[in-house]
Each structure stands twice: as C-alpha cells, then as structure tokens.
C-alpha positions as a printed NumPy array, in Angstrom:
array([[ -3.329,  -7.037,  11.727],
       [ -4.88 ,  -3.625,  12.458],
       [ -3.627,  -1.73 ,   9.044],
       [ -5.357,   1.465,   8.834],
       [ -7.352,   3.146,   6.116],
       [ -3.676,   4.64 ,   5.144],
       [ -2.126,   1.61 ,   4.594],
       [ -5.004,   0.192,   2.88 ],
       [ -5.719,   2.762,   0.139],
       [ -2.23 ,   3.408,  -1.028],
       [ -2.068,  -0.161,  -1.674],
       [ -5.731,   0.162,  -3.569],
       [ -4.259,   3.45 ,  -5.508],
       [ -1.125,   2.12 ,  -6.527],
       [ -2.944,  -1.127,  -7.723],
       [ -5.577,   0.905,  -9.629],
       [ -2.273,   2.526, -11.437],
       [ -0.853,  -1.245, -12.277],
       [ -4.582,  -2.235, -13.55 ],
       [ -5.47 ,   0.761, -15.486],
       [ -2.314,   2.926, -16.397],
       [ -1.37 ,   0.577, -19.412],
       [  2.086,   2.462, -19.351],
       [  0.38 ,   5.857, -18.759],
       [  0.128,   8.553, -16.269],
       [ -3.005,   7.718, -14.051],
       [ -4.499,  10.798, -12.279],
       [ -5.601,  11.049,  -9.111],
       [ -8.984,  12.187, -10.288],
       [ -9.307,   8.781, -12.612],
       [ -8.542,   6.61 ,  -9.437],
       [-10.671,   8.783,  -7.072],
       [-13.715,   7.796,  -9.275],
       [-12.569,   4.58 ,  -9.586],
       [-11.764,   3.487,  -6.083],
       [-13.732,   6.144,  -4.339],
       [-11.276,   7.709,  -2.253],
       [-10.849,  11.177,  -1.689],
       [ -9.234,  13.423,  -3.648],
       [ -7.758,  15.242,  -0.716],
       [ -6.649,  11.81 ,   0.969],
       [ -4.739,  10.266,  -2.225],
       [ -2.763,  13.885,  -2.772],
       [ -1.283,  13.096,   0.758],
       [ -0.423,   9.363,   0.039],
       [  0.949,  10.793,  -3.244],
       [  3.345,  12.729,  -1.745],
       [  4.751,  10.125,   0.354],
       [  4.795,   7.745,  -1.96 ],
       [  6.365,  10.03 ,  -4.53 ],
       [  9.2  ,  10.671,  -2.223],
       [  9.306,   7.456,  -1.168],
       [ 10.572,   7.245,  -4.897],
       [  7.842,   4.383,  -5.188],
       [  6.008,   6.601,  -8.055],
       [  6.989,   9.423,  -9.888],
       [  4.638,  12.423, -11.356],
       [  3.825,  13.784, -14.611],
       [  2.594,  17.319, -15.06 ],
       [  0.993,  18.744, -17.952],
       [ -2.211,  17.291, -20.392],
       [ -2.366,  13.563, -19.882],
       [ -0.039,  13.851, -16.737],
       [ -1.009,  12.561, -13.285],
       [  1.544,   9.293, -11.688],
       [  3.366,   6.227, -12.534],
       [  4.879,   3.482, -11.118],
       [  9.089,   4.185, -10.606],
       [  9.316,   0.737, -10.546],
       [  8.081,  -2.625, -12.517],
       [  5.041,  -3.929, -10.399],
       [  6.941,  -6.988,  -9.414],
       [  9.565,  -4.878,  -7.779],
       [  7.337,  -3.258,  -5.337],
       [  6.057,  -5.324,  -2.201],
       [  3.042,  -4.678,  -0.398],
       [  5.534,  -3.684,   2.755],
       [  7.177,  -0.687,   0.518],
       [  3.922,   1.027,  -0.066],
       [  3.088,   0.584,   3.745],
       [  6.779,   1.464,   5.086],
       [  6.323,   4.66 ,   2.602],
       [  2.984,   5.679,   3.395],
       [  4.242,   5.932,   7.366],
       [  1.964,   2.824,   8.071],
       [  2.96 ,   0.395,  11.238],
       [  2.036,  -2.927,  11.994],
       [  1.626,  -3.256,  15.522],
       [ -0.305,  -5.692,  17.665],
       [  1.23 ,  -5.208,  20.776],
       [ -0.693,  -2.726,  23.093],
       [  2.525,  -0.943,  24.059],
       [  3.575,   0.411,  20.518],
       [  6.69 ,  -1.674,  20.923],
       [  7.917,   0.054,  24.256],
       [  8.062,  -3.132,  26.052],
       [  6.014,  -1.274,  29.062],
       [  2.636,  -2.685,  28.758],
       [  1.916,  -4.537,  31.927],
       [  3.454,  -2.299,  35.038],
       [  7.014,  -0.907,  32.931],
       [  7.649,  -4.33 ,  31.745],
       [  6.488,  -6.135,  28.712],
       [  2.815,  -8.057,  29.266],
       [  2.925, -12.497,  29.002],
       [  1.923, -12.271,  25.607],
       [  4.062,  -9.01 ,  24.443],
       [  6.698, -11.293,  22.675],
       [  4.303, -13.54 ,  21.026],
       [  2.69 ,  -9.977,  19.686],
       [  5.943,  -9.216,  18.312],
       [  6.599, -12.402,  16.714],
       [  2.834, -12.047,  15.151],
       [  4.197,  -8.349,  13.626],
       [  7.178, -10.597,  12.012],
       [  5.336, -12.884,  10.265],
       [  2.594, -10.117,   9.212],
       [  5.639,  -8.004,   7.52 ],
       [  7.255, -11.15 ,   5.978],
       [  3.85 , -12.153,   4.379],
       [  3.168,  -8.748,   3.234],
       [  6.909,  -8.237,   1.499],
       [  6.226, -11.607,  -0.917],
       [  2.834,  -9.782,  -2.311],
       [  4.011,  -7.526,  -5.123],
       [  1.863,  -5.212,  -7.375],
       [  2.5  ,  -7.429, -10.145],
       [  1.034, -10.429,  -7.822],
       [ -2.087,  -8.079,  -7.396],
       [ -2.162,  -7.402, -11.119],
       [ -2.145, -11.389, -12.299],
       [ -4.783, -12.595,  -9.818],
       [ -7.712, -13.753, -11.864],
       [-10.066, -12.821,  -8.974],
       [ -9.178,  -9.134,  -9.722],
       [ -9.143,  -9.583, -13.336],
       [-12.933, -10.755, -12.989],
       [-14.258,  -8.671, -10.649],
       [-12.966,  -5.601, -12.788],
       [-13.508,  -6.858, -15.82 ],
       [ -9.979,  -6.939, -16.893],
       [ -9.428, -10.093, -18.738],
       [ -6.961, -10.329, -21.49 ],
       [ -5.053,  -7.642, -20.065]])
C-alpha cells in the first residue's frame, strides 16, 4: 500500500488528539511540536477533516480541535476517505486501461489487493491506536 504523507499524518494528528487531548481542545501548534508536522500542512488536513465532520473546532483561549466522535467510532479508512487519500495499487488509477486500453494480467488481482487493504484499515479505530501498549510505552503514556 502506497498511502501518502496525507494519509499518514492525519492519522498521526488525529491520534496525537486521542493520546493527549484528555477531553480537551488540542491545537495544532501542540501537535506540530509533538509530531513534527507542519503547521501549514495540518491546517489543510484540518479543514478536511473538520468538514468531513470527523473533528470539530474550538476558537478562543484553550481552543484548537476535538474529536466529533468517540475514538472507537472512527476507523483508520474515515480519516483517509476524509483527508481525499486513495489506495491504489493498480498502475491505471482504476481505469481498467493499463496494458494497450484494456486492464494488464495482474490488474484484477491489484484490485482485489486495494479490497483487502481498505477492509484491514476500517477494523483499526483511534481507540485501537489509543490502547496499544506499544504506543503507551514509547510515549510514555501509561496509566492513561
């Protein structure tokens, strides 16, 4: 699965607002320092996945965004749907016209390796991501 730097850091951002939000606004700022991605970059993955309706925002003091949903309501597959994100292996985007305006020998079993990608990433949740203890350890999170 090719999933691009989009795909990958809304699923980071929205993770860092599971781990560290504790019921509370996260800004972009906090999770820029955190996670290291741009400021510039997560204010466009906001806005998708704000109207997405995955998160919602928070103005003021102590604003910034929070989840719209409990954690174990949102897949790994919403945040990539919302962010605009495909998973694709075939070379043909889909348009069945990769080998001379017909679909290549392995085209189908391409498709069928999309499938089972999306399936797999629709039984992750946020809440999944959350529990692991790996994560817990690595970020110093346990007992939360």
């Amino acid at each position: 699965m090719k999933l691009s730097t989009k795909g990958r850091y809304a699923i980071i951002a929205m993770s860092d607002i599971v781990l560290y939000g504790n019921q509370s606004p996260v800004s972009l700022s906090e999770i820029n320092t955190r996670q290291g991605i741009s400021l510039s970059y997560l204010e466009q993955l906001f806005a998708k996945l704000k109207s997405s309706g995955l998160v919602k925002s928070i103005r003021g003091p102590g604003g910034g965004y929070s989840l719209n949903k409990n954690p174990s309501d949102i897949n790994l597959m919403d945040i990539i749907t919302a962010v605009d994100e495909r998973i694709d292996q075939t070379q043909c985007g889909g348009a069945m016209n990769c080998h001379k305006d017909k679909p290549c020998l392995t085209h189908f079993i391409w498709l069928e390796l999309n499938e089972k990608i999306s399936e797999y990433m629709r039984t992750i949740t946020l809440g999944d991501i959350s529990d692991r203890e790996d994560v817990k350890k690595n970020y110093n999170l346990q007992g939360e």
